[in-house]
C-alpha positions as CSV (number, residue, x, y, z in Angstrom):
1,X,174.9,-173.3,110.2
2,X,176.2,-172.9,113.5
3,X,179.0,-170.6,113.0
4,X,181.1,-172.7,114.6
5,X,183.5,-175.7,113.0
6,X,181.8,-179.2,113.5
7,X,185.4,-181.7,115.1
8,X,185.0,-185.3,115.1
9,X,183.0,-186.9,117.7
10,X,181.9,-183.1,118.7
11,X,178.5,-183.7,117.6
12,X,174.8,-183.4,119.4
13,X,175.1,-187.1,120.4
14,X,178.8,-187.6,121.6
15,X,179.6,-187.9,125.1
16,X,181.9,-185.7,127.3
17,X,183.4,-189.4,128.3
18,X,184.6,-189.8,124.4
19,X,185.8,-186.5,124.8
20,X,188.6,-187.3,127.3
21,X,191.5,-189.2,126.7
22,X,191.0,-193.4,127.1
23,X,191.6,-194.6,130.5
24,X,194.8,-196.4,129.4
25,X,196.6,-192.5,129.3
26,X,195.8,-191.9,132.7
27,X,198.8,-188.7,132.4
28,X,197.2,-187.8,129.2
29,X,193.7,-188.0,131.3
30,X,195.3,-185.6,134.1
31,X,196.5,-182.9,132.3
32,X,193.4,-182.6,130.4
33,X,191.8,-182.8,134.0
34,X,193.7,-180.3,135.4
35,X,193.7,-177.7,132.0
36,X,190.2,-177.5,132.4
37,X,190.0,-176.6,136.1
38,X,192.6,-174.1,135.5
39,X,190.7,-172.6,132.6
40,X,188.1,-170.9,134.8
41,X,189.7,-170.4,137.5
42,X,193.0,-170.3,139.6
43,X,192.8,-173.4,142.1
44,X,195.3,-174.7,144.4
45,X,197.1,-177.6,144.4
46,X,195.3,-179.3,146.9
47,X,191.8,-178.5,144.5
48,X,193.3,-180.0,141.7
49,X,194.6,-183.0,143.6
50,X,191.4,-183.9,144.5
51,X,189.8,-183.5,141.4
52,X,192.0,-186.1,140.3
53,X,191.6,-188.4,142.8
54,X,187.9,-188.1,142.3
55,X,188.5,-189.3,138.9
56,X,190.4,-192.2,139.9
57,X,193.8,-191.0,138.8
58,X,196.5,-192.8,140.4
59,X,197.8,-191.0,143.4
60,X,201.7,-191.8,141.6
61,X,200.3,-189.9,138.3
62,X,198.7,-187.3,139.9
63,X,201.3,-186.2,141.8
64,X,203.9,-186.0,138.9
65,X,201.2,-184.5,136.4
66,X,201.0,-181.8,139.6
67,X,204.5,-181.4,140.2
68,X,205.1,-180.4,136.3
69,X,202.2,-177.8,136.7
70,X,203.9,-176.1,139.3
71,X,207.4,-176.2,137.4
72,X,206.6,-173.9,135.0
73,X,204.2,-172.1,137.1
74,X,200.5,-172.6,136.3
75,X,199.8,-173.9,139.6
76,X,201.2,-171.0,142.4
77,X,199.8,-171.7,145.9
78,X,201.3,-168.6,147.0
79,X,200.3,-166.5,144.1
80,X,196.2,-167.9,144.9
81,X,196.6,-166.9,148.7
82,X,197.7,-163.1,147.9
83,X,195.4,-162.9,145.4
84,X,192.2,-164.3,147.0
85,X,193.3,-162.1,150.1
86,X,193.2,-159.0,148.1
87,X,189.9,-160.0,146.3
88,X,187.9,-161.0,149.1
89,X,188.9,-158.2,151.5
90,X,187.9,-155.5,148.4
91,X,185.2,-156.9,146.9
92,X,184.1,-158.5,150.4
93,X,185.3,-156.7,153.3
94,X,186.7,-159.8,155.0
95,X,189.2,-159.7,157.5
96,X,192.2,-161.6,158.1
97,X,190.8,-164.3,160.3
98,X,188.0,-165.3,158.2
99,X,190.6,-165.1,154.6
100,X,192.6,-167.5,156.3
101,X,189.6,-169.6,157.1
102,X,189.1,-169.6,153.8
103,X,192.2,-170.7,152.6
104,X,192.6,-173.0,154.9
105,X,189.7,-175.0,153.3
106,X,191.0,-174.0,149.8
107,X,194.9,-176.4,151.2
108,X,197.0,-173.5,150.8
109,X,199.9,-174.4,153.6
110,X,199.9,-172.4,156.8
111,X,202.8,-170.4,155.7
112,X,201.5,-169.1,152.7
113,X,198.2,-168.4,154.4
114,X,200.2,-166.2,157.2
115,X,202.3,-164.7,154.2
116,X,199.1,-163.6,152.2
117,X,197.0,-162.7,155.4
118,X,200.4,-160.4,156.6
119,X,199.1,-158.2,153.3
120,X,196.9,-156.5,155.1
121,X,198.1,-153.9,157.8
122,X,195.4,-153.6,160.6
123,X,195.0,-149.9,159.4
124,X,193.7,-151.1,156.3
125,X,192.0,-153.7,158.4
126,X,190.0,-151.2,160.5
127,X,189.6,-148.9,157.8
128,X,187.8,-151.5,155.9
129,X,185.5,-152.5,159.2
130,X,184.8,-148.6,159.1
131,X,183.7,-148.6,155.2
132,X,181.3,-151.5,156.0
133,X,179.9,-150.2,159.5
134,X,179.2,-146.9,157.3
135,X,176.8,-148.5,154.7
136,X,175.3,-150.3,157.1
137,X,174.6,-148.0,159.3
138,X,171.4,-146.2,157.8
139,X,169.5,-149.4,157.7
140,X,170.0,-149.5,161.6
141,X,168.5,-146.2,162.2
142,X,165.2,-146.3,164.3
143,X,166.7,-149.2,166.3
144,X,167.2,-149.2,169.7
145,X,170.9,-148.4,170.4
146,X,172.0,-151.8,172.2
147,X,170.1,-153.7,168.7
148,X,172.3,-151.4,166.2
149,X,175.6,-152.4,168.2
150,X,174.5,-156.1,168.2
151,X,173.8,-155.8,164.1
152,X,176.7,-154.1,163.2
153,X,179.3,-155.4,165.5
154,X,177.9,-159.3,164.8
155,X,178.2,-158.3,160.4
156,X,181.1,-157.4,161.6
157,X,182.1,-160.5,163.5
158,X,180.5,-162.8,160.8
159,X,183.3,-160.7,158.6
160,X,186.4,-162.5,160.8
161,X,186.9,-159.1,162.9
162,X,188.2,-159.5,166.1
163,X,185.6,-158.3,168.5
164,X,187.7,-155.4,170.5
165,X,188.1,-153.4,167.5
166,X,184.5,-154.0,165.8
167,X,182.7,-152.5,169.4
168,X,185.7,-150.0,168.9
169,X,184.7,-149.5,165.2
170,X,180.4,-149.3,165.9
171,X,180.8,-147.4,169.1
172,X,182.7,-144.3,167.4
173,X,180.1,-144.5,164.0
174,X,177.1,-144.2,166.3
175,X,179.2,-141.8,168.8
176,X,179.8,-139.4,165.2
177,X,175.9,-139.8,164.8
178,X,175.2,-138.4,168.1
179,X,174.2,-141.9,169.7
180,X,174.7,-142.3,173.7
181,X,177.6,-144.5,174.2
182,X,178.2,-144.6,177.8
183,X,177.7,-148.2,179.7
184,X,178.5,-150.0,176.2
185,X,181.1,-151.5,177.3
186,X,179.7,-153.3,180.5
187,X,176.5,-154.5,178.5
188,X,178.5,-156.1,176.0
């Protein structure tokens, strides 16, 4: 025994087909669709949308099956966009630039991307680039200087900070470690 309670048509040979509703429900088909995307994770509209176009549900049902989601709230474009900002800058360090990238490709609307992205002040911003220029900075030492300002101000880059304040950013961690830092600016 399992531990767990045997449902009809849950058994070792029944498909995940017979498990969804027949095609002629194609609502009934949707929601179920769209419940289980939701159940792992928060995804936008525009996620779901074509997750049910991929399963050939009709663009007419789709749309209502959507609309009814976002009625009583479990789809919240807006509600994604602040909260993958907030993730991804703390768990990643990204900045604004590449967070909106990201949303972007995720379908949140430009508004909502600017209103989520507007979260973070660029003190936070630059205090962030700081954090990440700090632990990276050890694995840089024995470099030449002009090769530690290229690593850390291009992980820095690659992060979606503007390039002004990531040479800002490197040039005062390696000036607090005693690095020359005159004629950085006209090399890079």
């Amino acid at each position: 025994m399992t531990g767990r309670t045997e449902w009809p048509g849950d058994g070792p040979d029944s498909s995940r087909a017979e498990k969804e509703p027949s095609p002629q429900e194609p609502a009934e088909r949707a929601r179920a669709i769209c419940l289980r995307l939701l159940t792992g994770t928060p995804r936008t509209r525009k996620q779901l949308a074509d997750a049910l176009r991929k399963r050939e549900i009709p663009d007419e049902v789709a749309e209502e099956v959507l609309s009814r989601f976002e009625d009583v709230g479990l789809i919240d474009d807006a509600a994604f966009a602040g909260a993958w900002v907030e993730s991804r800058h703390h768990g990643r360090g990204l900045a604004r630039r590449a967070l909106a990238r990201e949303l972007r490709t995720k379908g949140v609307e430009p508004t909502l991307i600017q209103e989520a992205v507007d979260q973070l002040d660029s003190e936070r911003e630059e205090a962030t680039a700081r954090e990440l220029v700090a632990r990276k900075l050890r694995a840089t030492r024995g470099l030449d200087r002009d090769r530690r300002l290229r690593r850390l101000a291009g992980m820095l880059a690659r992060k979606g900070y503007p390039e002004g304040m990531a040479l800002r950013v490197v040039r005062q961690a390696l000036e607090a470690e005693g690095e020359d830092t005159d004629g950085l600016d006209e090399s890079f």
